[in-house]
C-alpha positions as CSV (number, residue, x, y, z in Angstrom):
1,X,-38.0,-8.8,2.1
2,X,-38.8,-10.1,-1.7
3,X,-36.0,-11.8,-3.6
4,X,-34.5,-9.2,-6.2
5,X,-31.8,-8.8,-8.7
6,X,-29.4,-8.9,-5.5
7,X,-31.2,-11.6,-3.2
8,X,-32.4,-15.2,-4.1
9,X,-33.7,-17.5,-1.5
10,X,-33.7,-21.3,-1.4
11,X,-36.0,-23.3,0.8
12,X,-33.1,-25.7,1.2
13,X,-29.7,-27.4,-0.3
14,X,-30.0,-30.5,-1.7
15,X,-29.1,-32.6,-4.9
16,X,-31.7,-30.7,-7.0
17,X,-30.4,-27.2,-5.8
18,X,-27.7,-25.6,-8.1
19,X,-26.0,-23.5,-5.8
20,X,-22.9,-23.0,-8.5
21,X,-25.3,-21.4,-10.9
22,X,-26.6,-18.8,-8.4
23,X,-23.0,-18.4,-6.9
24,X,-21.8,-17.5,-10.7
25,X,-24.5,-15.7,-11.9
26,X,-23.8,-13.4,-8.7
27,X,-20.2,-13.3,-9.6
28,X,-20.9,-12.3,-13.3
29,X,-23.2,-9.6,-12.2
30,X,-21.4,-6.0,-11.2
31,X,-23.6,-5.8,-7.9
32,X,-23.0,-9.1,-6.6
33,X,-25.8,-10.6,-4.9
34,X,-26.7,-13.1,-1.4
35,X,-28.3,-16.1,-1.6
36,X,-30.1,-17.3,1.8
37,X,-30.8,-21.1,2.8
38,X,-33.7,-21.5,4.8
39,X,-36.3,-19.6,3.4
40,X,-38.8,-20.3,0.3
41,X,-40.1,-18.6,-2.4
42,X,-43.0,-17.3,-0.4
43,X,-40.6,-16.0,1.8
44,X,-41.5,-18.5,4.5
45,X,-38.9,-18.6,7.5
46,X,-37.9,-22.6,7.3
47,X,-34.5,-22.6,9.0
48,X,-31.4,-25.0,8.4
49,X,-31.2,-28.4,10.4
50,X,-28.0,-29.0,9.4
51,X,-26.2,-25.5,9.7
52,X,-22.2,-26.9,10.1
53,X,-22.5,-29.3,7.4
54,X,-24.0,-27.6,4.7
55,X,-22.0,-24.7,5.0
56,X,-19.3,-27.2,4.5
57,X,-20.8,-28.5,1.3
58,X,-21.2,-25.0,0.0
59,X,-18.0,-24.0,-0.1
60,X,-16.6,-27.0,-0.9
61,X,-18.8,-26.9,-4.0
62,X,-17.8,-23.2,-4.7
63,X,-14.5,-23.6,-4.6
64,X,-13.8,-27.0,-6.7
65,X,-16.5,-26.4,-9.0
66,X,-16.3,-22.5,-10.2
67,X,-13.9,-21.4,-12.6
68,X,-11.7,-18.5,-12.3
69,X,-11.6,-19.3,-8.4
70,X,-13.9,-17.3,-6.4
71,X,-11.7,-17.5,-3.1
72,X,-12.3,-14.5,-1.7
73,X,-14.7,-13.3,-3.4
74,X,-17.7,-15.0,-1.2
75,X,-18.7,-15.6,2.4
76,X,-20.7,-18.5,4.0
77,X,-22.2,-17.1,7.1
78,X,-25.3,-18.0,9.4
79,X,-28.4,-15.4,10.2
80,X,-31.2,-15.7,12.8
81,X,-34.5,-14.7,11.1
82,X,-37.6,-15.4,13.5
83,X,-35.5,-17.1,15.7
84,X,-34.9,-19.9,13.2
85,X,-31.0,-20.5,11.8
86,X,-30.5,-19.5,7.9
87,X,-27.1,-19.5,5.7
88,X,-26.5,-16.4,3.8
89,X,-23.8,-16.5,0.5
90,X,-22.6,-13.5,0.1
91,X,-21.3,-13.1,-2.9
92,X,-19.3,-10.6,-4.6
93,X,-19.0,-9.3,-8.4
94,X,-15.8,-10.6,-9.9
95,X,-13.0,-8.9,-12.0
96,X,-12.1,-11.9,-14.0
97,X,-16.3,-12.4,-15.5
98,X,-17.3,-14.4,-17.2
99,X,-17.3,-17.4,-14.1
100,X,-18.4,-20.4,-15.2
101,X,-18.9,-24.2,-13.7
102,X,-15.7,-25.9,-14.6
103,X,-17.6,-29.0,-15.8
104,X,-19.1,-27.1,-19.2
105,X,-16.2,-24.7,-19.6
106,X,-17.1,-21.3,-21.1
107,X,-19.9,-22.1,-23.0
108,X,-24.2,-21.6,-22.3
109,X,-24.4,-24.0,-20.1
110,X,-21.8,-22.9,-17.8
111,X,-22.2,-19.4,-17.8
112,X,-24.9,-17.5,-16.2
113,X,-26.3,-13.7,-15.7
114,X,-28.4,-12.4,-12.7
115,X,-31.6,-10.6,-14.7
116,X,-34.0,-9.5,-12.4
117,X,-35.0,-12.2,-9.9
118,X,-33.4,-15.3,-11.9
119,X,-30.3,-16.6,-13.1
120,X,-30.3,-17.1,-16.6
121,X,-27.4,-18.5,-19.3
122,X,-25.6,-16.3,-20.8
123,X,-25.6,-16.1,-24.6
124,X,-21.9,-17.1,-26.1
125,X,-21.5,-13.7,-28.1
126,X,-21.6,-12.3,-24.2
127,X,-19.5,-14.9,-22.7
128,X,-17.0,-14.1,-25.4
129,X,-17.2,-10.0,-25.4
130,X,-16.4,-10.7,-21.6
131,X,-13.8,-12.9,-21.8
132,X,-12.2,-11.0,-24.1
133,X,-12.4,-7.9,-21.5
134,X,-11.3,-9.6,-19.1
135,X,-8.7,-8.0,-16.3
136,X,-5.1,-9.3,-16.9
137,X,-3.4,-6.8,-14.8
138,X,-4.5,-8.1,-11.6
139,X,-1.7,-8.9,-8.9
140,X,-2.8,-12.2,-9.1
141,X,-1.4,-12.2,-13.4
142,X,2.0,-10.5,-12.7
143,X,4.8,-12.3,-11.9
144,X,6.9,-11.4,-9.4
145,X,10.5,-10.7,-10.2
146,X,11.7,-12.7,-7.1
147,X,11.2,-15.7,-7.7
148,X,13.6,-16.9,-4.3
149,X,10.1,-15.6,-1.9
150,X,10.2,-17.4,1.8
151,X,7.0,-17.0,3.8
152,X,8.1,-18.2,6.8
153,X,5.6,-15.1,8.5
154,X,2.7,-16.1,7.0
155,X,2.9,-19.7,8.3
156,X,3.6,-18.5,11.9
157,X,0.2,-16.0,11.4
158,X,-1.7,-19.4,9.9
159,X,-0.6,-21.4,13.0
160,X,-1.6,-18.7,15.3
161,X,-5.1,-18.8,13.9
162,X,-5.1,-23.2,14.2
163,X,-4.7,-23.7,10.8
164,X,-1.6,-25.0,8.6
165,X,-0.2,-24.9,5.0
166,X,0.4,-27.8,3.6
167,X,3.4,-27.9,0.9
168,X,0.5,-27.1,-1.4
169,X,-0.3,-23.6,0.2
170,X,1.4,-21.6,-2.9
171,X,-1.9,-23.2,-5.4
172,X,-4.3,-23.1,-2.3
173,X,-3.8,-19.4,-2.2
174,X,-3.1,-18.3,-5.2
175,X,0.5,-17.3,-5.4
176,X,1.1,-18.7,-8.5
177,X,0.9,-17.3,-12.2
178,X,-0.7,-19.2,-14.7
179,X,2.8,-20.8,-15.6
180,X,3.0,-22.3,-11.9
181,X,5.1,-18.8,-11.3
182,X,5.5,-17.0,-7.8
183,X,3.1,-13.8,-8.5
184,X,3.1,-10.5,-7.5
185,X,0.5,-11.5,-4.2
186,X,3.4,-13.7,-3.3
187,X,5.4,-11.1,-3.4
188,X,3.7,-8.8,-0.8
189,X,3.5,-11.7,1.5
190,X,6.6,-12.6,1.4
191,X,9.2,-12.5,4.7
192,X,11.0,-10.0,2.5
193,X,9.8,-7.6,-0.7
194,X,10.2,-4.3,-1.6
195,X,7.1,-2.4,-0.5
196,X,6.8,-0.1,2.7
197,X,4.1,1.7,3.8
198,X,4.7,4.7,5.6
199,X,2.9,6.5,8.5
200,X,4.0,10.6,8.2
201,X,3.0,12.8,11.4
202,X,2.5,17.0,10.7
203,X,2.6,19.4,13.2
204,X,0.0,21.0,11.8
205,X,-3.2,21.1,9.3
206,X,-0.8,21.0,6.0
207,X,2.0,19.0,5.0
208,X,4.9,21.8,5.4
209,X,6.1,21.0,8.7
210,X,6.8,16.9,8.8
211,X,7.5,15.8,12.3
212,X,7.8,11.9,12.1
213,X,8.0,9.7,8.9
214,X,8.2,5.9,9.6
215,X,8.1,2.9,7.1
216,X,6.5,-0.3,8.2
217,X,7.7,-2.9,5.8
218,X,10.3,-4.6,3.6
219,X,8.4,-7.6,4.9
220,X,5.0,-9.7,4.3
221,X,2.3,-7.2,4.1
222,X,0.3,-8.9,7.3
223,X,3.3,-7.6,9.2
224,X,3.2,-4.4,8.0
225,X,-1.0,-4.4,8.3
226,X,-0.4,-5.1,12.2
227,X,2.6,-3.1,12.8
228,X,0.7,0.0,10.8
229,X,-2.6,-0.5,13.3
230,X,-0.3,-1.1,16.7
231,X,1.0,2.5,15.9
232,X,-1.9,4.3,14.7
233,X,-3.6,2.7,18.0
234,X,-0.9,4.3,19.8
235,X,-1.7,7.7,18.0
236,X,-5.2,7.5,19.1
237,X,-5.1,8.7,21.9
238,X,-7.8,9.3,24.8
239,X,-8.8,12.6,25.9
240,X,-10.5,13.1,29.4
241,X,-12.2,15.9,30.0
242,X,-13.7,16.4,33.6
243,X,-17.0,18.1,33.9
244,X,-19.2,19.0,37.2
245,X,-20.7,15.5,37.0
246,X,-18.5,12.9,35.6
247,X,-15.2,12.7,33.6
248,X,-15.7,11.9,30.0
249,X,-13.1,9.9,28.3
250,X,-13.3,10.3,24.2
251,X,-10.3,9.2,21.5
252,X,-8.8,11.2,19.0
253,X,-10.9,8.7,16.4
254,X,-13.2,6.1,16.4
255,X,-11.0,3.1,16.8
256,X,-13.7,0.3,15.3
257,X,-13.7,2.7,11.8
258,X,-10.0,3.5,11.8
259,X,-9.1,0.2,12.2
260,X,-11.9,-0.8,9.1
261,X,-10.2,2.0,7.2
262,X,-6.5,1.2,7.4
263,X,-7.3,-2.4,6.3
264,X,-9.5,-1.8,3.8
265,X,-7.1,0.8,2.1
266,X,-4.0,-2.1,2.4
267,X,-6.0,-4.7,0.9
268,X,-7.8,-2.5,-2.1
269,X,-4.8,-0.5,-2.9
270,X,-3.7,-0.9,-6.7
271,X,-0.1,-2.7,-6.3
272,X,-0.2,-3.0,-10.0
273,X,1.3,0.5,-9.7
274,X,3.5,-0.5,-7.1
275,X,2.5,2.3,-5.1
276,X,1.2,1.3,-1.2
277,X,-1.3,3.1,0.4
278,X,-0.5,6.3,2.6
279,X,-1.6,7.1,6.1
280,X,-1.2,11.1,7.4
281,X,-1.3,12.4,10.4
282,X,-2.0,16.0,11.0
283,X,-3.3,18.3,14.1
284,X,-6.9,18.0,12.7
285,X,-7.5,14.9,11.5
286,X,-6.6,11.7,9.8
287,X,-5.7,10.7,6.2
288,X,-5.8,7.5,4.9
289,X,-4.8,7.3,0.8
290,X,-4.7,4.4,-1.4
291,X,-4.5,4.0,-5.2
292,X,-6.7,3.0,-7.4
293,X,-10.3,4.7,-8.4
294,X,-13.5,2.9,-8.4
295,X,-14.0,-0.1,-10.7
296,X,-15.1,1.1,-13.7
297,X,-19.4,0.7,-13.4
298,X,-19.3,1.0,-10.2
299,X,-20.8,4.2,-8.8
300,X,-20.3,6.5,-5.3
301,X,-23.8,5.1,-4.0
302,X,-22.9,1.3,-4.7
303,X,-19.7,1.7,-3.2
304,X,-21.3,3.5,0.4
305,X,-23.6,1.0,0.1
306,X,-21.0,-1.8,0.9
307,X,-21.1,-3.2,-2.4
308,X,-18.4,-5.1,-2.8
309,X,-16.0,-5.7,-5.4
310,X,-12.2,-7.0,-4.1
311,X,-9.3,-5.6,-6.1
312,X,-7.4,-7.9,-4.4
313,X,-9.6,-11.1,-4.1
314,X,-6.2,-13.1,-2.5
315,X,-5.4,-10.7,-1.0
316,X,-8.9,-10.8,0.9
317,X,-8.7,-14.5,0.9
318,X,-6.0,-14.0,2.9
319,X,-7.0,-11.4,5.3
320,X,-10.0,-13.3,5.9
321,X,-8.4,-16.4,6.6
322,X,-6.7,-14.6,9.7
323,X,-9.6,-12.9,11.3
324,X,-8.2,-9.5,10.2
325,X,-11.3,-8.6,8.0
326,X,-15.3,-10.0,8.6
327,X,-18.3,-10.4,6.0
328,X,-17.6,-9.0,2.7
329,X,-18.7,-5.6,2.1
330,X,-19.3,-5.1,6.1
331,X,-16.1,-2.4,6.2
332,X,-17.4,0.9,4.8
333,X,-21.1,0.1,6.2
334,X,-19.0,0.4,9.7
335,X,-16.7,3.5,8.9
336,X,-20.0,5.5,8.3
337,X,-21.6,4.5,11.3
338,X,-19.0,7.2,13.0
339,X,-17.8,9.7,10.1
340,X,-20.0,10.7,7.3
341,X,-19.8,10.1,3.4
342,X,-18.2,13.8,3.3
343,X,-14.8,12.0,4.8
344,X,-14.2,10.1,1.3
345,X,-12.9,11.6,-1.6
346,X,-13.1,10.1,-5.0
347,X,-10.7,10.7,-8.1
348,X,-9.6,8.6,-11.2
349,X,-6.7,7.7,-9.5
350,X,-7.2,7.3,-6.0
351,X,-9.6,7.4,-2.9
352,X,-9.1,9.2,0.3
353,X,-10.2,8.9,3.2
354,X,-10.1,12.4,6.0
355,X,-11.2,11.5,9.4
356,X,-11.4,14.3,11.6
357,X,-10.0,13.9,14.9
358,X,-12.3,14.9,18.3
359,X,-9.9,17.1,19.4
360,X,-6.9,19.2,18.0
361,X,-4.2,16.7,18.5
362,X,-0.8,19.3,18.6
363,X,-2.5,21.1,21.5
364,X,-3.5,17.9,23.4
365,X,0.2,16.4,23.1
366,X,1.8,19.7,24.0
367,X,-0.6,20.2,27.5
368,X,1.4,16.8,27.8
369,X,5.0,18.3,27.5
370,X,7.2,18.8,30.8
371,X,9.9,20.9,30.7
372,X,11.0,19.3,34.2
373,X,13.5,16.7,32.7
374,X,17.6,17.0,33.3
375,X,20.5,18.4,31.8
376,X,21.5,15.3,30.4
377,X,18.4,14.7,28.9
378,X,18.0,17.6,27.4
379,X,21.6,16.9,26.0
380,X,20.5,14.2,24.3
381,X,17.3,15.4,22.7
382,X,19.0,17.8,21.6
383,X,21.1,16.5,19.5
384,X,18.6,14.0,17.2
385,X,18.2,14.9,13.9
386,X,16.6,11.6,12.8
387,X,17.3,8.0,13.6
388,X,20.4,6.9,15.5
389,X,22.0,4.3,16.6
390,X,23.1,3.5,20.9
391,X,26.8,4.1,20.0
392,X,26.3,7.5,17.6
393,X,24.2,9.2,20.6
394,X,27.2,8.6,22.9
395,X,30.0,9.4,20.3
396,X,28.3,12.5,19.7
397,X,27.8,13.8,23.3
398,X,31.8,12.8,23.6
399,X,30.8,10.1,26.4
400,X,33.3,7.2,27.5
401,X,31.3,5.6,30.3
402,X,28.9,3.5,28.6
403,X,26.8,2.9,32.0
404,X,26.4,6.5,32.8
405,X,25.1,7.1,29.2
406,X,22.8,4.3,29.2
407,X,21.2,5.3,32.8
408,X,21.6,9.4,32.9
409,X,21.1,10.5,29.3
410,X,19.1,7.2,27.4
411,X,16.9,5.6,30.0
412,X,15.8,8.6,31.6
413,X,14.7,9.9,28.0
414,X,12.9,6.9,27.6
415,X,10.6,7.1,31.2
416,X,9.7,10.6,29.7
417,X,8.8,9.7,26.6
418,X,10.7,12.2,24.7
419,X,12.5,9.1,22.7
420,X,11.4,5.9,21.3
421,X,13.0,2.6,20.1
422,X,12.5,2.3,16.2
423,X,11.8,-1.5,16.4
424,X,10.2,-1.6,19.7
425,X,9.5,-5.5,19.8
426,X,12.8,-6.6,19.7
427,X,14.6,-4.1,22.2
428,X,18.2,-6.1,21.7
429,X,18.1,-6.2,18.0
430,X,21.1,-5.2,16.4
431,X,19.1,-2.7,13.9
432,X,18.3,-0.7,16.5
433,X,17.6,2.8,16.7
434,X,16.2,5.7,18.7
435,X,14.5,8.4,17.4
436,X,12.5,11.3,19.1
437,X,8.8,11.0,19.6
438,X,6.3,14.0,19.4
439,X,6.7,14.8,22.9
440,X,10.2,15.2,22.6
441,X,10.2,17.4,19.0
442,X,7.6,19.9,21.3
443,X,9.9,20.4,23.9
444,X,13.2,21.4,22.1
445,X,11.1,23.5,19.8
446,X,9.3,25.5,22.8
C-alpha cells in the first residue's frame, strides 16, 4: 500500500519529523487522513523500538501544539505489519478548519493542506475564506443556560476507568465557551439537564399502536448512553430454535452492530437543535434516528466508508476516554459487517438507521405469555394504565393489608414478568414505579 492523498508514512519520529504539519494538514482536509510510524517511503516495514513512548510524544505534541484542539478528533493506535510494531494517527477532518500550529498562528507557515501525497501551506486568501466559514454553532460555542452544572457522574465513570479530573477537568475537556463559560457539552454531561432520550416499543410494523414509551435521562448523557444499551440488551432477545441435529440460538439483532449504532447515533446527534436521537421498536425491526444530515461535502460513499468526521468532537473525546467507543471511524465499518447499506436512510435533516430483526418479535413474546397466573394478579394487571406508584396500585384495588398486597398481587406479578420496576437499580428509591412490561400488555389484551 502506496502513500496517497489519505495515507503518509514516516520511517520514524524524531526532532526532524513534523508530525503537527501532517496531523493539521489531515485535519484541514474533508477526508481526513492516517499517518503510520515505522515504515519509509519505499514502503519498507521498519517497526517502532520505542512503541509506549512515542505514542506518548505524539499526542502530547497534538494536543499542546495544534490550534483549535483536535481532542477527539485523532487516535494514536499500534498495527502489526510483517510482524514488526507500527503507530498509526488516525486523524479526522475537522469542523472548525483551518488548524494551524499554535506557534505561527493562522498564517502560511502554520497552516497546511493535504494535495495529493504531500502536505503543503496553505495560501492566506484560503486560510482566511476558511476561517471565515468556520462552524460557530457547534455544542462546543453555545453556552449553556445553567450555568450551576455538577458532574459528580462523570467523575465516578472517570474513576471507574483509573483516571481522575483534576480541578482543571472543565478546560481539559472542553466545557467551556470561549468566555471561560459552562457550554452546551457541559450541559449534556451534567448530573442533571434537560435532555431525555426515549426508547418507544409498537406492537406492530407502524407507529399506531404504542405499547411502551420510556425516557432515559434528565441526567449526564453517559447515564442515559448506558441505561439506553442495558434496555435495548434486554430487548434483544435470543430465539432458540431446535432442529433434528442441534438447537440454534440466534438474537433478535446483532448485538456488536446495535450496540455501534446506538452510540454512534448519541454522540453524532445535532444537540444544536435540542432534539436527542430516537430509538423505535417495532414487531419487524429496529429504528434508530438522530438529527442532523451529513456534513456538507461529505458524500454516502465517504460516510460507509468510515470516513470520519465528529459532530461532536467532545463529545467523542469523551466517549473515548471511557472505553465506550474504539478507533475513529471503526463504528459504521462494524454495523455493515451484519446489515447492509439498504438499513440507512439519508435526508437533509436526519439519518436513520432500520435494522431488521431475525425474527418477528410480537409473535416470539406472545409464544411467551401464560395465561396460568392468579386472580390477584390478574387484578393488578389489570388495572395499569401507565406508571404507578406501590401505594396507588393498592388504593386502587381498595387493599388495607399492606403485606398481603406486597406478596399476593405485586411480587407474584413481578416472578412472571408481567410488571417491571421503572428504575430498576435502585429498587427502594422513593421515585419508584411499576409499570407493565410487554408480557403483561399481551395477556390482558388476549
Amino acid at each position: 500500500m502506496s502513500e496517497t492523498n489519505r495515507i503518509e508514512y514516516k520511517r520514524e519520529l524524531n526532532t526532524n519529523v513534523d508530525i503537527e504539519k501532517e496531523v493539521i494538514s489531515f485535519l484541514n482536509y474533508q477526508e481526513g487522513g492516517l499517518i503510520y510510524i515505522g515504515i519509509d517511503k519505499q514502503e519498507k516495514v521498519l517497526g517502532v523500538s520505542d512503541i509506549d513512548g512515542d505514542m506518548l510524544k505524539i499526542k502530547d505534541r497534538i494536543k499542546n501544539n495544534i490550534s483549535p484542539s483536535a481532542m477527539g478528533l485523532f487516535d494514536v493506535v499500534t498495527e502489526n505489519k510483517e510482524g514488526k510494531e507500527l503507530i498509526k494517527i488516525i486523524v479526522a477532518g475537522g469542523t472548525e478548519k483551518p488548524y494551524f500550529k499554535k506557534k505561527y498562528g493562522m498564517t502560511e507557515k502554520g497552516c497546511f493542506i493535504r494535495i495529493g501525497t504531500a502536505s503543503e501551506p496553505m495560501s492566506q486568501t484560503m486560510i482566511d475564506k476558511l476561517f471565515a466559514s468556520r462552524t460557530r454553532h457547534s455544542i462546543g460555542k453555545i453556552r449553556s443556560h445553567r450555568q450551576d452544572l455538577t458532574f459528580e457522574q462523570l467523575k465516578i465513570y472517570y474513576e471507574e476507568k483509573g483516571l481522575t479530573l483534576t480541578n482543571r477537568f472543565k478546560q481539559s475537556l472542553e466545557l467551556l465557551t470561549e468566555e471561560g463559560k459552562l457550554n452546551y457539552v457541559a450541559y449534556l454531561l451534567a448530573d442533571e439537564n434537560g435532555t431525555s432520550i426515549k426508547v418507544a416499543k409498537y406492537s406492530g410494523t407502524d407507529r399506531v399502536d404504542l405499547i411502551e414509551n420510556n425516557e432515559y435521562g434528565y441526567c449526564s448523557l453517559i447515564k442515559a448512553t448506558k441505561r439506553v444499551i442495558d434496555k435495548l440488551e434486554l430487548e434483544n432477545k435470543t430465539i432458540s430454535k431446535i432442529t433434528s441435529k442441534e438447537r440454534i440460538d440466534t438474537r433478535l439483532w446483532n448485538a456488536v452492530a446495535l450496540r455501534e449504532a446506538i452510540i454512534n447515533a448519541i454522540i453524532h446527534n445535532d444537540y444544536t437543535r435540542e432534539i436527542p436521537p430516537k430509538f423505535e421498536i417495532f414487531s419487524n425491526r429496529f429504528e434508530i434516528t438522530n438529527y442532523g444530515g451529513l456534513f456538507e461535502g461529505m458524500l454516502e460513499e465517504d460516510f460507509f466508508d468510515g470516513l470520519s468526521l465528529p459532530r461532536n468532537k467532545e463529545l467523542m473525546r469523551v466517549y473515548k476516554d471511557l472505553g465506550m467507543v474504539e478507533q475513529l471511524g471503526s463504528g459504521v465499518p462494524r454495523i455493515l459487517q451484519a446489515y447492509s447499506k439498504d438499513c440507512f436512510q439519508f435526508s437533509e435533516n436526519y439519518l436513520r438507521m432500520a435494522f431488521p430483526a431475525s425474527e418477528k418479535l410480537s409473535m416470539q413474546v406472545t409464544m411467551q405469555v401464560t395465561t396460568q397466573v392468579s386472580t390477584q394478579v390478574k387484578e393488578l394487571i389489570n388495572i395499569f394504565t401507565g406508571e404507578h406508584t406501590r401505594q396507588y396500585l393498592q388504593d386502587k384495588l381498595n387493599l388495607a393489608n399492606r403485606e398481603n398486597f406486597r406478596k399476593n398481587y405485586l411480587q407474584s406479578a413481578l416472578g412472571e414478568g408481567l410488571i417491571e420496576l421503572t428504575i430498576p437499580d435502585k429498587p427502594k428509591s422513593s421515585k419508584q414505579k411499576y409499570r407493565l412490561t410487554e408480557k403483561g400488555i399481551l395477556l390482558i389484551t388476549k
